[in-house]
N, C-alpha and C positions, 0 to 999 in steps of 0.2 A: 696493668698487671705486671708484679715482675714474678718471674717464674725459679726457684730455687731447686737446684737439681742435683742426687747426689746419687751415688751408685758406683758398683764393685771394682769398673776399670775402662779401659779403654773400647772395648770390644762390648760394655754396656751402657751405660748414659755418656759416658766420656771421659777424660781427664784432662790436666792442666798442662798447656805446651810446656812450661817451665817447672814443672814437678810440685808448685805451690799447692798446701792444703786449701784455699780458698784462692779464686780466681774470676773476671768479670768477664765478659766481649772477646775480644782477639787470642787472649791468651786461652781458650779455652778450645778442645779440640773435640768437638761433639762425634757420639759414637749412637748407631740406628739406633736405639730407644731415645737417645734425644732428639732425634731425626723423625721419630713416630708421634712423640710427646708433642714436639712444634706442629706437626699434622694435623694433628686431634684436636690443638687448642687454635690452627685457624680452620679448622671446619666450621668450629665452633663459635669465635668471635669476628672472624672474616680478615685477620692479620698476623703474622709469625712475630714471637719473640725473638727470634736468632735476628730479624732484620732491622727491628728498634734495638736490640741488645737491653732489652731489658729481662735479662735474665742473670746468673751467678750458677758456682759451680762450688760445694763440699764434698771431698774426698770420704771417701768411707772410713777413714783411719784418723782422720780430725773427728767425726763423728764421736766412732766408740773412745777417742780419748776426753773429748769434750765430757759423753756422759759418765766415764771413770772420775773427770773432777766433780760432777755435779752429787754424784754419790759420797767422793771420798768430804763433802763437805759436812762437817756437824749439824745437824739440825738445832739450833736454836731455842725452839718452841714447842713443846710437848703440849698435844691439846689429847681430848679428853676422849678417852675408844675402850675398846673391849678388853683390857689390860689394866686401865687408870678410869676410873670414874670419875664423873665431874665436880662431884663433892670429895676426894681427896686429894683433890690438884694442888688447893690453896696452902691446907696444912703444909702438907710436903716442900712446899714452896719455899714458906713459910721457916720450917724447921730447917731449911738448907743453911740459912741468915742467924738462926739464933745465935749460933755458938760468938757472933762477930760484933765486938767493941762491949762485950757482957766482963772481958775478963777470964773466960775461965779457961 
């Protein structure tokens, strides 16, 4: 199991010794909800993540800028909802191409 942990700072899941947006093992300075998280997951499978180091750490501010890119990207593929029906997907599609190698 590797356990991936993100949260608001230092004084909640933790942060990075070296101020890094992502960070693995040593470099990571765990704060008590990570310290409660590792409790709860060896209650539960009878071994701590902190002691294999299989766990990683994302900042809350890699977060929201991650999901800023993942929105700021265009969607591609327009499929067929409450706006566009599935029978005038193709036309439109269609009619985007005509004007192209026609000449006119």
């Amino acid at each position: 199991m590797f356990l991936l942990l993100s949260g608001e700072g230092p004084t909640d899941m933790g942060a990075a010794t070296n101020d890094a947006a992502v960070c693995e093992g040593d470099a990571f300075l765990k704060g008590p909800m990570a310290v409660i998280v590792d409790q709860v997951v060896q209650g539960e499978l009878g071994y701590s993540v902190f002691e294999y180091g299989s766990f990683g750490f994302v900042s809350e501010q890699r977060l929201a800028e991650h999901a800023r890119e993942l929105k700021a990207v265009k969607k591609a593929l327009r499929l067929p909802g409450k706006k566009q029906a599935k029978e005038t997907r193709c036309p439109y599609s269609g009619a985007d191409r005509q004007g192209e190698g026609s000449g006119a």
